[in-house]
N, C-alpha and C positions, 0 to 999 in steps of 0.2 A: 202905207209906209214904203212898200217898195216900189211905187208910182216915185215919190220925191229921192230916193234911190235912183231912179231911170234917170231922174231930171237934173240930177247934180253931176252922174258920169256925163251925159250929153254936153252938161257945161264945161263939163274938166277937157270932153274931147274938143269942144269950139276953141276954147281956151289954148289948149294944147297945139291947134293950127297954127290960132294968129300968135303965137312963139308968148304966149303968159304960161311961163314955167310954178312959177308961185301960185297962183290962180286954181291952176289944172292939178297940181298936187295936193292941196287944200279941199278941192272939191272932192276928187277921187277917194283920198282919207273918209268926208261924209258921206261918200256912197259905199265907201267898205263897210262904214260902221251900221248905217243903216240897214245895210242889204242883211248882216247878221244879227241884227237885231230885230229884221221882219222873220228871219230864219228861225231863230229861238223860238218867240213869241207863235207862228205858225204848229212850226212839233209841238210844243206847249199845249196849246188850242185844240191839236188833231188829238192829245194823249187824255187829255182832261173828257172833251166830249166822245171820246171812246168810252171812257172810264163812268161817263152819266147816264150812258143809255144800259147800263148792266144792273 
């Protein structure tokens, strides 16, 4: 998840070059949402398999 995170900013920054204001805003929005969504899900992961090895 946060690989396609990395790949939707790169595109918002290409984007963002060749002057696609729409494009580059759109993408960045999917890489916010993603990047917190691999965020959650990681602490999640890290709290749960703390919580299994006890």
């Amino acid at each position: 998840m946060l690989h396609y995170a990395i790949v939707f900013f790169v595109i918002a920054l290409i984007a963002a070059l060749f002057g696609f204001g729409g494009i580059a805003a759109g993408a960045v929005g999917i890489a916010k949402i993603l990047f917190f969504v691999f965020i959650i899900l990681a602490i999640a992961s890290f709290l749960f398999g703390s919580m299994k090895g006890r």
